[in-house]
DRENKE-349287 format. One record per residue (C-alpha): residue number from 0; residue in one letter; x negated, y negated, z negated. Coordinates in nm, 2 decimals, decimal comma. Layout:
REM residues N
[NUM; "A"; [X; Y; Z]]
...
REM end
This chain:
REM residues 417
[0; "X"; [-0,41; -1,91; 2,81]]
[1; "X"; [-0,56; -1,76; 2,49]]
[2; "X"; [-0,87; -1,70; 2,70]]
[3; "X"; [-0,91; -2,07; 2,77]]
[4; "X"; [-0,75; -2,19; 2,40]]
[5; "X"; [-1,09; -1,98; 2,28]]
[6; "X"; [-1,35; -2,08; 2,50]]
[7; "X"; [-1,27; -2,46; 2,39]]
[8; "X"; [-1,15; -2,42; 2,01]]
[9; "X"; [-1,23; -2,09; 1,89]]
[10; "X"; [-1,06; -2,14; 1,54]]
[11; "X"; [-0,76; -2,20; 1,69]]
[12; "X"; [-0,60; -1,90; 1,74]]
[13; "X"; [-0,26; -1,73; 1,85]]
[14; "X"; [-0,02; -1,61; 1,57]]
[15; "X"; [0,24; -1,48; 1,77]]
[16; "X"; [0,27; -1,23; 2,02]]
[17; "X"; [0,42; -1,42; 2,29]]
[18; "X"; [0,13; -1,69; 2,29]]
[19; "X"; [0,33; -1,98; 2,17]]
[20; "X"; [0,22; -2,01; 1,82]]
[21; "X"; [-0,14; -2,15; 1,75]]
[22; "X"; [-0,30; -2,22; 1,42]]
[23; "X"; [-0,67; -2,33; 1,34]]
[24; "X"; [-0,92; -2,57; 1,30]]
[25; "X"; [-1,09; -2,82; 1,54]]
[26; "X"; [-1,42; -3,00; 1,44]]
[27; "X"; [-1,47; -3,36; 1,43]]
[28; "X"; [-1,65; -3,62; 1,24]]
[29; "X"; [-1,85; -3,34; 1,06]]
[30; "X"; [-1,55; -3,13; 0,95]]
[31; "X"; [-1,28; -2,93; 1,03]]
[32; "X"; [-0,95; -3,07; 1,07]]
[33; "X"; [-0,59; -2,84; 1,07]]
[34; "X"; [-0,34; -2,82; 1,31]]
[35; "X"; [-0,08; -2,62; 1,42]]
[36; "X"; [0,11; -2,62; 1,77]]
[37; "X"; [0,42; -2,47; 1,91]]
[38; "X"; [0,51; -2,41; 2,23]]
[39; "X"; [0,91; -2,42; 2,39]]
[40; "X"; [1,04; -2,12; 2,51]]
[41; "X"; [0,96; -2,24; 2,86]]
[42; "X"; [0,57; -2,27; 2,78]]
[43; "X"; [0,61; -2,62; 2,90]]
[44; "X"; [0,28; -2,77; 2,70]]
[45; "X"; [0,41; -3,08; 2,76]]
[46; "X"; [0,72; -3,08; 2,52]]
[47; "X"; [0,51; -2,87; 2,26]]
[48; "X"; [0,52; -2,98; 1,90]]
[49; "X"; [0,21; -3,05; 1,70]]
[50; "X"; [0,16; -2,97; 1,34]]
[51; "X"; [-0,10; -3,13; 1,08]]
[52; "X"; [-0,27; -3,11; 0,74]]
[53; "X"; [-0,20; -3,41; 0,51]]
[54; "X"; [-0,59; -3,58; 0,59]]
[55; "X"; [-0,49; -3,56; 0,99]]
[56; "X"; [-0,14; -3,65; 0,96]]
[57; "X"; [-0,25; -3,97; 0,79]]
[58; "X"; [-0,52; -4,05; 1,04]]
[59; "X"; [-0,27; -3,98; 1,32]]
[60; "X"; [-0,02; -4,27; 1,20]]
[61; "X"; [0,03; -4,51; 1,41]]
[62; "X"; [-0,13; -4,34; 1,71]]
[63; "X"; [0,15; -4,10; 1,82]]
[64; "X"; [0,23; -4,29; 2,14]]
[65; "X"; [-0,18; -4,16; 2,19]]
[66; "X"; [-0,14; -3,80; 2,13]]
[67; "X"; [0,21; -3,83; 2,31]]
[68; "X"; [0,04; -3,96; 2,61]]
[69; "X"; [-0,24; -3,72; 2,60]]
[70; "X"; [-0,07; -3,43; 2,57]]
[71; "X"; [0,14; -3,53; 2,84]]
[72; "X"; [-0,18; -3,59; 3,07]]
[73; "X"; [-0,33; -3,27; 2,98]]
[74; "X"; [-0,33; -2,96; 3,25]]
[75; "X"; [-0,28; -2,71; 2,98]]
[76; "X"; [-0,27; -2,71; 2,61]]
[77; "X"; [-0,64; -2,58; 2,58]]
[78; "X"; [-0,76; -2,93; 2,77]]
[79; "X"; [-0,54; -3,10; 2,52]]
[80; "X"; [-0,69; -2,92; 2,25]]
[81; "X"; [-1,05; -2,98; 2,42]]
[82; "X"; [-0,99; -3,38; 2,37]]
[83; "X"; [-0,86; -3,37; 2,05]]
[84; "X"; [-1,19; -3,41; 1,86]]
[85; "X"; [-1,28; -3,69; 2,05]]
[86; "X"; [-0,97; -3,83; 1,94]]
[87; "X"; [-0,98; -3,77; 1,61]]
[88; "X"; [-1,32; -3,94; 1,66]]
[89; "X"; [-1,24; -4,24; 1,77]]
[90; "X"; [-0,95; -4,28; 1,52]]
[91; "X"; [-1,17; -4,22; 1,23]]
[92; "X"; [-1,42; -4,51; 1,35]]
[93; "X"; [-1,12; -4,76; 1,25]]
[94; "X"; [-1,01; -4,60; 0,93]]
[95; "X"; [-1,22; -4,57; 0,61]]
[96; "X"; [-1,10; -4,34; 0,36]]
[97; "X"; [-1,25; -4,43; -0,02]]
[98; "X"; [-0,98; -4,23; -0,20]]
[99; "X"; [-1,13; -3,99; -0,45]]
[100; "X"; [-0,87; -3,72; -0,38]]
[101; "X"; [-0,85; -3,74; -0,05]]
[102; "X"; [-1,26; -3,67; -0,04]]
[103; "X"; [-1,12; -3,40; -0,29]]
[104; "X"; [-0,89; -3,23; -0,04]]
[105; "X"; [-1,14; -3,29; 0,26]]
[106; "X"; [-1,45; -3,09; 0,04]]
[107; "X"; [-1,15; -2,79; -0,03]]
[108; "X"; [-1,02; -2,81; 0,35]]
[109; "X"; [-1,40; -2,78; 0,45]]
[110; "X"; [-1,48; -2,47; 0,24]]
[111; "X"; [-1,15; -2,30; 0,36]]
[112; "X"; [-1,25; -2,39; 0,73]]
[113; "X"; [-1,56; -2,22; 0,64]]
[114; "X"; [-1,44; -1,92; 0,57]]
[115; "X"; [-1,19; -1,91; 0,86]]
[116; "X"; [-1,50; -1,97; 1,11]]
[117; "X"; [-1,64; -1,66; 0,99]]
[118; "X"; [-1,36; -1,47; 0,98]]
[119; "X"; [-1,31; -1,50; 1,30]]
[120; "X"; [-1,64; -1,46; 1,40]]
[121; "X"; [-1,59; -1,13; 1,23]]
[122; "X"; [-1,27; -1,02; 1,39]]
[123; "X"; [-1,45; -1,05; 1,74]]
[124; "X"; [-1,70; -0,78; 1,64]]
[125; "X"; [-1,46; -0,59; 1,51]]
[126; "X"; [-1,21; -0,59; 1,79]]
[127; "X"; [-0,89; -0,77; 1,74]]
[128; "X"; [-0,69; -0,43; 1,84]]
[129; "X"; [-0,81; -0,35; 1,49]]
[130; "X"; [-0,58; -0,60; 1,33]]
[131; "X"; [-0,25; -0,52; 1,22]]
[132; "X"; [-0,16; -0,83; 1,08]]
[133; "X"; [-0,29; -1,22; 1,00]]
[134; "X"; [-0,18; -1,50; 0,84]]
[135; "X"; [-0,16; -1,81; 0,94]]
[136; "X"; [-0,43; -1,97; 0,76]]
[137; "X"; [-0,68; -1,65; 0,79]]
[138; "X"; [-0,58; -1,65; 0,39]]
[139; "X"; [-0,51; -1,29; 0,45]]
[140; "X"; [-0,59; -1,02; 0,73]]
[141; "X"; [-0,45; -0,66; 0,76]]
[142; "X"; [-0,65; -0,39; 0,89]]
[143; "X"; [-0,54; -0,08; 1,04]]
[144; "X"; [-0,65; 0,29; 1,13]]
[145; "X"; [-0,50; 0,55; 1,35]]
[146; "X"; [-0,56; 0,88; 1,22]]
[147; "X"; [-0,61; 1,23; 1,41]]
[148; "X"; [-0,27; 1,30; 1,34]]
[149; "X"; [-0,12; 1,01; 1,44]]
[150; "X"; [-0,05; 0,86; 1,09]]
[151; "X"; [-0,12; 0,46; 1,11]]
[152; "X"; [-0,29; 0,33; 0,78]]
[153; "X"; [-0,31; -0,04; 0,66]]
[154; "X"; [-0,60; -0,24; 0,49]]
[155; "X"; [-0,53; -0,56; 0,33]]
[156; "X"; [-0,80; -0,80; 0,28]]
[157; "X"; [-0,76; -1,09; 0,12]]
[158; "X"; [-1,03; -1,39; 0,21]]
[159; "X"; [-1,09; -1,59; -0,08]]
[160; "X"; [-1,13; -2,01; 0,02]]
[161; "X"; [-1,48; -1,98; -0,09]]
[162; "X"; [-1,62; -1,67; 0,16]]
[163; "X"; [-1,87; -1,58; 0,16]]
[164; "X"; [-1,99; -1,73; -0,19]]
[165; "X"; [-1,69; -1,53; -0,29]]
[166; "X"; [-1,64; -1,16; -0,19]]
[167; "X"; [-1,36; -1,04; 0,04]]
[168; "X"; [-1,04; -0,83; -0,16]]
[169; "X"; [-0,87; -0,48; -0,04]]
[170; "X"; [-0,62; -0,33; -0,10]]
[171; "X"; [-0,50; 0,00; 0,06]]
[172; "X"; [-0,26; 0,28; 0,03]]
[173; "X"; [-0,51; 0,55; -0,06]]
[174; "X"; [-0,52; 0,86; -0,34]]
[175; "X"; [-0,83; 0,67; -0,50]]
[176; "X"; [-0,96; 0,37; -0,47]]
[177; "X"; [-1,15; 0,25; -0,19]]
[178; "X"; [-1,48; 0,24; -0,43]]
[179; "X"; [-1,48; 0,48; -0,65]]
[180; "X"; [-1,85; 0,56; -0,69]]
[181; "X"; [-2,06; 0,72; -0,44]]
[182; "X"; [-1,96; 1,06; -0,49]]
[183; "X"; [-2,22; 1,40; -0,51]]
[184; "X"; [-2,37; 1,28; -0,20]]
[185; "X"; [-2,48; 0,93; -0,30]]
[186; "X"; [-2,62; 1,09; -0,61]]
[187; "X"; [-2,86; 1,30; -0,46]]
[188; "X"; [-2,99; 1,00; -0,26]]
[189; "X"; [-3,12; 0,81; -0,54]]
[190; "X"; [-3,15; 1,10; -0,78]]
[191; "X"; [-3,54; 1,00; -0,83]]
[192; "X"; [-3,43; 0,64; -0,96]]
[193; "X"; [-3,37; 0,53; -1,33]]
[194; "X"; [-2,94; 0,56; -1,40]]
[195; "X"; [-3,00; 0,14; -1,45]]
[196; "X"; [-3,16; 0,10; -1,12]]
[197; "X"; [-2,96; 0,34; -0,92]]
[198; "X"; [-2,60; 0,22; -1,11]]
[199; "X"; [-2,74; -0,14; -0,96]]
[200; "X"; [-2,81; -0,08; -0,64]]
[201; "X"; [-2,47; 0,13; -0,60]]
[202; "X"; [-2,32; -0,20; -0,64]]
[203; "X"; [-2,51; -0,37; -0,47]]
[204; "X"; [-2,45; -0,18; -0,16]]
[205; "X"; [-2,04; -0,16; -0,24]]
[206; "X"; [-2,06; -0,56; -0,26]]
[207; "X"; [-2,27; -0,58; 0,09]]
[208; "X"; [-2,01; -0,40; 0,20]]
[209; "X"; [-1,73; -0,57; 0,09]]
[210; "X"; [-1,88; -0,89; 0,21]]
[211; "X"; [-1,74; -0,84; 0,53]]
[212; "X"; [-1,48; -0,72; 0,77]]
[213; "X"; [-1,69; -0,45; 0,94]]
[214; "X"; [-1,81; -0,29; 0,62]]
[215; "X"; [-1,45; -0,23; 0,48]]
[216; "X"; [-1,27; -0,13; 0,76]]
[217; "X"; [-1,60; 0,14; 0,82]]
[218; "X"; [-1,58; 0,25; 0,46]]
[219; "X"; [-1,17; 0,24; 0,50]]
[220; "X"; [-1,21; 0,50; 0,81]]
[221; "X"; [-1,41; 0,71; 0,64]]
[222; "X"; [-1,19; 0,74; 0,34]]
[223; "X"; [-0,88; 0,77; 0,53]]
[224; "X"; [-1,02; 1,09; 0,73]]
[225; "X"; [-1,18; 1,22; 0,38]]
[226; "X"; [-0,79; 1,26; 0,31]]
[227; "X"; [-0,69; 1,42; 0,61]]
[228; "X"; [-0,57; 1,76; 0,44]]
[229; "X"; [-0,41; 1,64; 0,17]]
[230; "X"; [-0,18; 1,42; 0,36]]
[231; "X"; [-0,16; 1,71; 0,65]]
[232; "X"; [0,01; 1,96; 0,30]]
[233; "X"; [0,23; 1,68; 0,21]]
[234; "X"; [0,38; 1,60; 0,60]]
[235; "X"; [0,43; 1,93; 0,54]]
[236; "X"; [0,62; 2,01; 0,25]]
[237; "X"; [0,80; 1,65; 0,31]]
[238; "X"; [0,95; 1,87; 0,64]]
[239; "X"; [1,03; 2,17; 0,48]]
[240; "X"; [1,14; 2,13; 0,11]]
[241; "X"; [1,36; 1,83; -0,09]]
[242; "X"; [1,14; 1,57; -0,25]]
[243; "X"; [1,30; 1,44; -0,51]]
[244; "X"; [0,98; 1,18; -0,59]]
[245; "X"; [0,86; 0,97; -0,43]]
[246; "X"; [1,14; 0,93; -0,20]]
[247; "X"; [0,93; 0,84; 0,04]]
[248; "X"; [0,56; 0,96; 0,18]]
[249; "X"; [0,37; 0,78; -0,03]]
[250; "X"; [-0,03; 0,84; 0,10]]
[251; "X"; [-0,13; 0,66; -0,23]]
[252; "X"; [-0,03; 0,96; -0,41]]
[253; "X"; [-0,07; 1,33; -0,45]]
[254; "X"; [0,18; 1,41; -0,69]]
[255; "X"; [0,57; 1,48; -0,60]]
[256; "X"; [0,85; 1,61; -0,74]]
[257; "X"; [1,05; 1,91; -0,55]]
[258; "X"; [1,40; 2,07; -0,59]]
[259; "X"; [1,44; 2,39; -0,65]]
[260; "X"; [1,75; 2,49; -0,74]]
[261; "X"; [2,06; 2,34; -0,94]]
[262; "X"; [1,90; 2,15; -1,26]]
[263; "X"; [1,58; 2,29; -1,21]]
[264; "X"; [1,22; 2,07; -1,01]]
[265; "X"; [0,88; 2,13; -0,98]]
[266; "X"; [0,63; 1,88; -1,06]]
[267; "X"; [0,26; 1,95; -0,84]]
[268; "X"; [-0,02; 1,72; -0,80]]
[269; "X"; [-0,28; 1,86; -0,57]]
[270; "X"; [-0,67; 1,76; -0,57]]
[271; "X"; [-0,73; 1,48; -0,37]]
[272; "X"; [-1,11; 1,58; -0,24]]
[273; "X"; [-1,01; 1,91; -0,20]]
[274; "X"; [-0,64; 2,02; -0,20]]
[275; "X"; [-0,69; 2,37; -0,03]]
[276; "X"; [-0,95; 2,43; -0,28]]
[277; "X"; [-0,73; 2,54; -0,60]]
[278; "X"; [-0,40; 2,57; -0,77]]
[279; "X"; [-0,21; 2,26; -0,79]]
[280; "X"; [-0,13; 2,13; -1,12]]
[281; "X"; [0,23; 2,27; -1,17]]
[282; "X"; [0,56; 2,13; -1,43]]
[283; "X"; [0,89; 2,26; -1,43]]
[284; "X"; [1,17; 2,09; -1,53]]
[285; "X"; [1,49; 2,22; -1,62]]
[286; "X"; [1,69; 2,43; -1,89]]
[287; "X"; [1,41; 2,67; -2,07]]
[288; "X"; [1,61; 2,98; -2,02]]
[289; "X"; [1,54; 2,93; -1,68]]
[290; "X"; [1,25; 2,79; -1,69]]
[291; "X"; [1,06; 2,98; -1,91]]
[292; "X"; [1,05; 3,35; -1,69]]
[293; "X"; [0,96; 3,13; -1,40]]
[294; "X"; [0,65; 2,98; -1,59]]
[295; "X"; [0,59; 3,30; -1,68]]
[296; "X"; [0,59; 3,42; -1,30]]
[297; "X"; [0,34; 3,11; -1,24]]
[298; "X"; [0,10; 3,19; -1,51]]
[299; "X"; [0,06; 3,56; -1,40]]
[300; "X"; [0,04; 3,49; -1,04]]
[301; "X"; [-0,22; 3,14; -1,06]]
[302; "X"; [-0,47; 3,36; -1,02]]
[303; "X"; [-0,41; 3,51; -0,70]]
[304; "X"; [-0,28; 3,19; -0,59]]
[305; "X"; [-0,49; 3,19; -0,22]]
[306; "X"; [-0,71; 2,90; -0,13]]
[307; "X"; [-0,74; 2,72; 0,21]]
[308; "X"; [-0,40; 2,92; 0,29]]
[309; "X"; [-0,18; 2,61; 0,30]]
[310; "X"; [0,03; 2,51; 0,03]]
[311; "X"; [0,47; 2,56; 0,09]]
[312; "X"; [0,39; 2,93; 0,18]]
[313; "X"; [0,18; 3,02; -0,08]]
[314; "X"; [0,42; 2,84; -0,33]]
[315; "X"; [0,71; 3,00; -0,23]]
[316; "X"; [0,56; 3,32; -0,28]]
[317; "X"; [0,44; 3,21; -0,65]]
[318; "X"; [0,78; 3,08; -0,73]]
[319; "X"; [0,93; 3,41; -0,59]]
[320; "X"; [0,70; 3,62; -0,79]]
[321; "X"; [0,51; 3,75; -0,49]]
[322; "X"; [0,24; 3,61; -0,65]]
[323; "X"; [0,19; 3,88; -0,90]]
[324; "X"; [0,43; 3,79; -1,13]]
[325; "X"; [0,72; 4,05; -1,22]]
[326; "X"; [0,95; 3,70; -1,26]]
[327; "X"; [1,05; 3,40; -1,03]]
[328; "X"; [1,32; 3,31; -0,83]]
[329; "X"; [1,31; 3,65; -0,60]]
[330; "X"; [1,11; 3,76; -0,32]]
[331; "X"; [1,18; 3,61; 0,00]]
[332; "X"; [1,24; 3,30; -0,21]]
[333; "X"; [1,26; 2,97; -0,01]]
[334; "X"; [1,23; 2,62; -0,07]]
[335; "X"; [1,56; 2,41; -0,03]]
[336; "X"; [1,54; 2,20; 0,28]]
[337; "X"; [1,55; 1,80; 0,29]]
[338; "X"; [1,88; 1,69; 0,25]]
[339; "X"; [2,07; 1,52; 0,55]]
[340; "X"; [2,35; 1,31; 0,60]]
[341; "X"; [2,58; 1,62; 0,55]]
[342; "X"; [2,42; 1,73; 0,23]]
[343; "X"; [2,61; 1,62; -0,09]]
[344; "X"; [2,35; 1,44; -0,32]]
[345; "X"; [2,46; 1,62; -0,60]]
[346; "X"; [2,44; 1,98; -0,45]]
[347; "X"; [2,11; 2,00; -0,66]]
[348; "X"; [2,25; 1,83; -1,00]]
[349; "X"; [1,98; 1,62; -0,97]]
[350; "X"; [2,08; 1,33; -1,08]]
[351; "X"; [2,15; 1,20; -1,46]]
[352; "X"; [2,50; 1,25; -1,60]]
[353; "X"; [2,53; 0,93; -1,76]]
[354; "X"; [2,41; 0,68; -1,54]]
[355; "X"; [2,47; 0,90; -1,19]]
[356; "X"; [2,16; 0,79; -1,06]]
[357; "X"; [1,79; 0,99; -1,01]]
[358; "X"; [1,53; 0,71; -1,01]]
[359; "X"; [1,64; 0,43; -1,34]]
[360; "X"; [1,35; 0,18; -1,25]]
[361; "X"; [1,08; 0,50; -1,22]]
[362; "X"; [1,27; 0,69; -1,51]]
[363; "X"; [1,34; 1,03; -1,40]]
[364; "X"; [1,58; 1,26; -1,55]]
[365; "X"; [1,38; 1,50; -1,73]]
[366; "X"; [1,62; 1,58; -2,03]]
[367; "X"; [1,83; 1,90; -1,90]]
[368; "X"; [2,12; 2,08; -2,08]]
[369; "X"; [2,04; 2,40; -2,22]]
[370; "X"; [2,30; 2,58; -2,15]]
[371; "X"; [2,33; 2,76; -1,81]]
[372; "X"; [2,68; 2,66; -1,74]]
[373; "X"; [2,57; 2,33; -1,76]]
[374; "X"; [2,21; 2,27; -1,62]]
[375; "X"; [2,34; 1,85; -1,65]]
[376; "X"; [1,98; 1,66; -1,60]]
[377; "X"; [1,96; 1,30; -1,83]]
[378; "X"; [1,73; 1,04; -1,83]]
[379; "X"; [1,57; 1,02; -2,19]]
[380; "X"; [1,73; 0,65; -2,21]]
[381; "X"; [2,02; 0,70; -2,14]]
[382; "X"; [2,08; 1,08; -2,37]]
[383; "X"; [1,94; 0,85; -2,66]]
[384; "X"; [2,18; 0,55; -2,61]]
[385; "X"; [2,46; 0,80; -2,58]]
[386; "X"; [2,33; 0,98; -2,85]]
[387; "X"; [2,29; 0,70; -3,05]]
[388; "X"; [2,64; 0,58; -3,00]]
[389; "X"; [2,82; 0,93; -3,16]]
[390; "X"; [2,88; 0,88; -3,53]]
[391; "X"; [2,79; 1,27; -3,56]]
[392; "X"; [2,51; 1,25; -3,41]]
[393; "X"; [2,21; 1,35; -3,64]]
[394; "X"; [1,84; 1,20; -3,64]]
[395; "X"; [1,52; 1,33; -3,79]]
[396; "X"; [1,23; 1,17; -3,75]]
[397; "X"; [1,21; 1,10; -3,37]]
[398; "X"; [1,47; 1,36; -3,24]]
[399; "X"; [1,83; 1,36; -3,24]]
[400; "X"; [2,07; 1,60; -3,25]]
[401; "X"; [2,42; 1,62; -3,10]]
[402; "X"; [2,63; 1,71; -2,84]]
[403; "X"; [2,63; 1,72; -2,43]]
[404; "X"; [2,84; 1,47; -2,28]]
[405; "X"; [2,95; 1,73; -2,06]]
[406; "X"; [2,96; 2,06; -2,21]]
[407; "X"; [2,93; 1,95; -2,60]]
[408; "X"; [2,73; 2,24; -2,65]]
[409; "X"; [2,40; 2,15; -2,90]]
[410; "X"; [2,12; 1,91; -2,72]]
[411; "X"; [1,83; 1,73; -2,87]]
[412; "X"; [1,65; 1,45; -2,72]]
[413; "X"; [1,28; 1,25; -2,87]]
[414; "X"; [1,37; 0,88; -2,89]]
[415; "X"; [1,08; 0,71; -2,72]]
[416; "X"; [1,13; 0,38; -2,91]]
REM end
């Protein structure tokens, strides 16, 4: 059926899987006209329901005895579909429209139609297996990408009512944006032009290419397999150690926060372009008198720290002090796995001892108890309001001073008001 919908109105198109939701545009009276159609559970065409804009709905009243009849008549809803212009035709002979607005919504209903034409036109160089998602009114149409590894990755364009006198939108879960400048590569190319010339036709050559469907899903495929690496180290540390941040795999991002041990994390970001290539940038968190040898242990072994060797191995060994450090958390040290449904979330005393909770509306608990019988992690917030709220508290400047919640030993928090 979609087949023979196509070959007689090719804006109208399926929006559900099981072929009985259609939305588009037929063409009549030199403009496109908006419909919609629904089809019972049965497929029986003849009890379908029809759906219009405003401008059609309005030329239809009257006549839906007509379209009744027709549609009954019709062999199939695409020879329904293949009279309807004629219709609307015929109809439009005995009805003259001198409202301003409606001429108003007929110019705006054109310009969309427009753009749906050519989206469309679009999507069947493309390949529709290349589309993820699409909305109803062509308004919107996700992209997607398999990876060698599997990993599906999504590209949302947004089509503005005005395409092509407008550009197409993206958005997509990447490290760095989509265009970002054309990298060493693109500089050599037009290394012999003047920086105005060369900036210019940069852009010119990222707006060609965002002028169409084709040109962002190429330049999407080549940025998703630029990132292939980094997101092959983070599926792996995701398996094999606790994140703590984000909770989930987030490909837009190559920073996370890891457990290590009770009241203490790691912070790493690794380099994008080239995450095998160096250290990643490293922050511990946690009480200073155990954090401090372990920095040490980091700074002496950084520079032995071995590129395109992975990344959990290698950090194990740093944090252990088989990097060359004399300090860290002991040889053989391992990373604690991923919790499960068994493991108790506070095993870790991870989360803040006020408020019990780990992520306050992107607030981590950074602010740790000194005191290694305590280790008790706060969120800044919520150690200042506490704080705060002590009538022995002391203040100067932006730090106070006062007392754990928990073991009343001495703790100091900077307000960030």
């Amino acid at each position: 059926m979609e087949d023979t919908v196509a070959g007689v109105a090719p804006l109208v198109l399926p929006i559900s899987s099981d072929a009985r939701n259609y939305s588009g545009y037929v063409t009549a009276c030199g403009r496109q006209w908006k419909l919609g159609i629904h089809l019972p559970i049965n497929g029986n065409h003849r009890q379908a329901q029809l759906y219009c804009e405003p401008d059609l709905k309005h030329l239809l009243r009257g006549a839906e005895a007509v379209v009744r009849r027709q549609l009954q008549q019709a062999p199939s809803i695409a020879a329904f579909l293949e009279g309807v212009p004629a219709l609307i035709q015929r109809l439009a002979s005995q009805t003259i429209t001198t409202d301003t607005g409606a001429r108003t919504v007929a110019a705006a209903e054109g310009h969309a139609a427009a753009a749906a034409a050519a989206i469309v036109k679009q999507l069947d160089i493309l390949g529709w297996d290349a589309v993820n998602e699409i909305a109803e009114n062509l308004s919107t149409v996700t992209l997607q990408h398999t990876d060698v590894a599997g990993r599906v990755h999504l590209l949302r364009v947004t089509v503005p009512p005005t395409y092509p006198l407008k550009a197409l939108a993206s958005v997509a879960d990447l490290p760095l944006p989509l265009y970002g400048g054309g990298g060493n590569n693109a500089a050599a190319e037009v290394k012999a032009l003047p920086v105005q010339q060369s900036m210019h036709q940069n852009q010119q050559q990222q707006y060609q290419q965002q002028q169409t469907l084709m040109g962002l899903h190429a330049q999407f495929k080549r940025a998703v397999e630029r990132y292939q690496t980094l997101w092959d180290l983070l599926d792996e540390l995701h398996s094999r150690a606790w994140v703590l941040d984000p909770a989930h795999n987030a490909r837009g991002s190559a920073r996370r926060r890891i457990a290590l041990g009770e009241g203490l994390s790691l912070e790493l970001e690794l380099n994008a372009e080239d995450p095998l290539g160096c250290l990643p940038a490293l922050r511990l968190l946690g009480p200073d008198a155990i954090a401090q040898p372990l920095r040490r242990a980091i700074a002496t072994g950084a520079s032995r720290w071995p590129q395109g060797k992975g990344l959990v191995a290698p950090l194990e060994a740093l944090l252990g002090g088989g990097g060359g450090g004399e300090e860290g958390l002991g040889r053989g040290f391992v990373l604690p796995s991923p919790p499960d449904e068994s493991t108790a979330v506070q095993e870790l005393n991870v989360e803040c001892g006020i408020c019990y909770v780990y992520n306050l509306d992107g607030d981590l608990p950074e602010e740790v108890c000194q005191d290694k019988r305590c280790r008790r992690p706060f969120h800044c917030s919520c150690l200042v309001e506490w704080l705060r709220a002590l009538p022995e508290t002391r203040q100067s400047f932006d730090t106070l001073f006062g007392s754990c919640p928990y073991c009343e030993q001495p703790i100091t928090v900077k307000s960030r008001s």
